[in-house]
Residue frames as qw, qx, qy, qz and C-alpha x, y, z in Angstrom:
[[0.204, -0.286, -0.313, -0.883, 0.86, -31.45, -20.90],
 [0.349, 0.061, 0.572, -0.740, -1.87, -30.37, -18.61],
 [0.119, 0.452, 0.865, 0.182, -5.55, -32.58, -19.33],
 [0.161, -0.493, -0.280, -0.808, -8.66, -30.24, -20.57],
 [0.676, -0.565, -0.470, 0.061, -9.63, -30.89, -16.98],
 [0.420, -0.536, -0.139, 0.719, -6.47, -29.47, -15.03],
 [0.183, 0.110, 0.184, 0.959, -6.68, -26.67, -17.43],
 [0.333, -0.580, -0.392, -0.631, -10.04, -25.86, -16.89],
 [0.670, -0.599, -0.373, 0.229, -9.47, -26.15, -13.10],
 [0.551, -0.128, -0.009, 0.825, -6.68, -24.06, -13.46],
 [0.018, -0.295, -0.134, -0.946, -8.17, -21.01, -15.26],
 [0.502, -0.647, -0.492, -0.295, -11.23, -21.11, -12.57],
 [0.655, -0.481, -0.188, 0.552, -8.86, -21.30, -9.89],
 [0.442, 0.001, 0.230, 0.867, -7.18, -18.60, -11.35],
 [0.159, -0.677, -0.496, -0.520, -10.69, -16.48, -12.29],
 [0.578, -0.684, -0.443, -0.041, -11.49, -16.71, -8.57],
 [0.528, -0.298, -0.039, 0.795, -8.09, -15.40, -7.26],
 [0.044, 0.302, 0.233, 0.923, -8.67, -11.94, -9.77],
 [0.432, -0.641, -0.511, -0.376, -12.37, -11.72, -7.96],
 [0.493, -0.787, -0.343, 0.143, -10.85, -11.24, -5.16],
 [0.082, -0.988, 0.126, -0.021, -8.20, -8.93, -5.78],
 [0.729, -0.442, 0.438, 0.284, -4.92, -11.08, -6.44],
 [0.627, 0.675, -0.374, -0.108, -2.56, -11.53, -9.09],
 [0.938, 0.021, 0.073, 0.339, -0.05, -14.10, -9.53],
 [0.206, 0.929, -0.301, 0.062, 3.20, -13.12, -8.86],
 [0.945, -0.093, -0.110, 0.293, 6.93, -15.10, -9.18],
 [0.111, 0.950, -0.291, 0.027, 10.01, -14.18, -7.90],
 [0.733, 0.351, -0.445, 0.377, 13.85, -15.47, -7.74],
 [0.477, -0.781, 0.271, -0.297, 15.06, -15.61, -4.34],
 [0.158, 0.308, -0.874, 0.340, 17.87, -17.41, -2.27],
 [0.588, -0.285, -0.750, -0.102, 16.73, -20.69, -1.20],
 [0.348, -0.171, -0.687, 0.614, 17.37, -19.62, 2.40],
 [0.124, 0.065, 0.153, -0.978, 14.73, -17.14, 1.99],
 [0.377, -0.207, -0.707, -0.561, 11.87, -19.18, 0.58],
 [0.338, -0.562, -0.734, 0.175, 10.10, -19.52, 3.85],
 [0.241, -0.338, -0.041, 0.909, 10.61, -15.66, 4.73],
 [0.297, 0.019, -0.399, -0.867, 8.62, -14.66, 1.22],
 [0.322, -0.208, -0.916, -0.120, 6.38, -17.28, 1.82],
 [0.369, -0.524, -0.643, 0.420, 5.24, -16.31, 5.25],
 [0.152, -0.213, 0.052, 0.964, 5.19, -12.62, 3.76],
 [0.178, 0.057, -0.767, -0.614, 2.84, -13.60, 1.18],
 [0.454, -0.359, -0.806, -0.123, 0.73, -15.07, 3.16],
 [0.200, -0.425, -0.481, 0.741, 0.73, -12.78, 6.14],
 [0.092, 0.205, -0.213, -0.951, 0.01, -9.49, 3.40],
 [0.271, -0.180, -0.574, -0.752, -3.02, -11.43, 2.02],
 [0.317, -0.366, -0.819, 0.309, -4.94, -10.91, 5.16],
 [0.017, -0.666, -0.263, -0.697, -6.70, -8.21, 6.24],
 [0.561, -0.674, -0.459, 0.141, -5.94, -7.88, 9.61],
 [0.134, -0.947, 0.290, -0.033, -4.05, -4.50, 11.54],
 [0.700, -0.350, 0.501, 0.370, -1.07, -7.09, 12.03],
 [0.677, 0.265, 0.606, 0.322, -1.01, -7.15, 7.94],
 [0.074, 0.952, 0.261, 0.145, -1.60, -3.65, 7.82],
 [0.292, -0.890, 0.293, 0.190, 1.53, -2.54, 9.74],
 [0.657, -0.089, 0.623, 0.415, 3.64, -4.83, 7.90],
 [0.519, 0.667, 0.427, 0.322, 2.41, -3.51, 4.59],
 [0.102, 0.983, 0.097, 0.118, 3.20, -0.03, 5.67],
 [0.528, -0.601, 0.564, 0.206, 6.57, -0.67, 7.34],
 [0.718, 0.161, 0.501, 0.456, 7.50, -2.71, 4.06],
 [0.425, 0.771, 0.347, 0.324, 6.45, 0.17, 2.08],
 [0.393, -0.918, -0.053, 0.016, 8.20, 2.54, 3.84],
 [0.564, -0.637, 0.385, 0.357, 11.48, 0.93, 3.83],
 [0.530, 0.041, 0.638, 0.557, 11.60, -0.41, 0.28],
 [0.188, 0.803, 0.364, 0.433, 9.33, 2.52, -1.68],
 [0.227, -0.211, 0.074, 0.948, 10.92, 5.78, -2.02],
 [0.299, 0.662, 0.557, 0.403, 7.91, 7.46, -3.67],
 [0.247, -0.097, -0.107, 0.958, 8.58, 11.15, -3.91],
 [0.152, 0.762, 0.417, -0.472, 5.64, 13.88, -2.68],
 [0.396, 0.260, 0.553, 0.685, 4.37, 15.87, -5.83],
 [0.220, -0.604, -0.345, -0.684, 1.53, 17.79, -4.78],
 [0.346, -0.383, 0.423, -0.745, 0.17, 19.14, -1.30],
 [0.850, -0.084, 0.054, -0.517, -2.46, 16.36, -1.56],
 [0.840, 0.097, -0.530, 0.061, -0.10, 13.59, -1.50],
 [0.271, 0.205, -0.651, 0.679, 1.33, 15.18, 2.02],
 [0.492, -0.134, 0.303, -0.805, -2.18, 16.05, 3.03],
 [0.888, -0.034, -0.096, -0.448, -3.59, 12.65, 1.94],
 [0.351, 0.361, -0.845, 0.178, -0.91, 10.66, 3.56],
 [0.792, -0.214, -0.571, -0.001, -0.98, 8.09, 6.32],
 [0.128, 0.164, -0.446, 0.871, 0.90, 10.82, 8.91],
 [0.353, -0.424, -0.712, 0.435, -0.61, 10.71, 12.13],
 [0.103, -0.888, -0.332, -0.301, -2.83, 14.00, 12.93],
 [0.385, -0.868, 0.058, 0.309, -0.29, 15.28, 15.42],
 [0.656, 0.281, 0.419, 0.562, 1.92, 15.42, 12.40],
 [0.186, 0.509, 0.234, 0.807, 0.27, 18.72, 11.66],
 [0.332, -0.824, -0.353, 0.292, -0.37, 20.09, 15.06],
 [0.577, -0.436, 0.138, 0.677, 0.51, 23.67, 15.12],
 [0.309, 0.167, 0.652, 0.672, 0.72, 23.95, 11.19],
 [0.034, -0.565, -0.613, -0.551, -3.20, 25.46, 10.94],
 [0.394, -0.785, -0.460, 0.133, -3.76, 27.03, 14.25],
 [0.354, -0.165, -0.074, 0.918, -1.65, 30.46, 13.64],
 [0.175, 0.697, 0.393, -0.573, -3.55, 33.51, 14.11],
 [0.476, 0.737, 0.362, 0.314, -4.60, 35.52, 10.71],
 [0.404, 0.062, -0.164, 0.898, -1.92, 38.76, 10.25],
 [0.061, 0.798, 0.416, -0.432, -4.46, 42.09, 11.74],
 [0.156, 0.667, -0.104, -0.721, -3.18, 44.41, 9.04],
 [0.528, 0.380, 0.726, 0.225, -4.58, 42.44, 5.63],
 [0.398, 0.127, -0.306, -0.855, -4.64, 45.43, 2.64],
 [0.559, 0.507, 0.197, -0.626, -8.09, 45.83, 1.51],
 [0.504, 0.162, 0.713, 0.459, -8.81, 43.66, -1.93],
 [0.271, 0.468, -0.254, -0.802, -9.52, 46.73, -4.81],
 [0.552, 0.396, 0.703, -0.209, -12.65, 45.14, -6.93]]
């Protein structure tokens, strides 16, 4: 059993980690991977462009999330020449009249 000491270290330590946006997570892996997750883990809780492409590449290959609404294709992460083309067609000249 933990002293009223390491437990109170523990749930501070723990406090501080939520302040900044973490959560504790465990997973089961093959030993031969444990440096691999490790070095994942630690790479993802950075905030640099290097940690950024990685996040998106991961997410990419292992999330399948499926498009529901325009605004999840218009508020994506696709690259502006994505939609070249798409907005720049002319308007049709013969438009009927709207009847008020």
């Amino acid at each position: 059993m933990a002293s009223p000491a390491q437990k109170k270290a523990t749930a501070i330590y723990r406090q501080r980690a939520a302040e900044r946006g973490y959560v504790r997570v465990e997973v089961q892996a093959s030993k031969k991977d444990t440096r691999l997750i490790r070095a994942l883990a630690d790479e993802l809780r950075n905030e640099t462009p290097q940690a950024a492409l990685l996040r998106s590449t991961l997410e990419q290959a292992l999330i399948k999330p499926e498009t529901k609404s325009i605004f999840d294709i218009f508020g994506s992460d696709l690259p502006d020449s994505a939609f070249s083309g798409v907005f720049d067609q002319p308007r049709q000249a013969d438009w009927r009249e709207v009847e008020l």
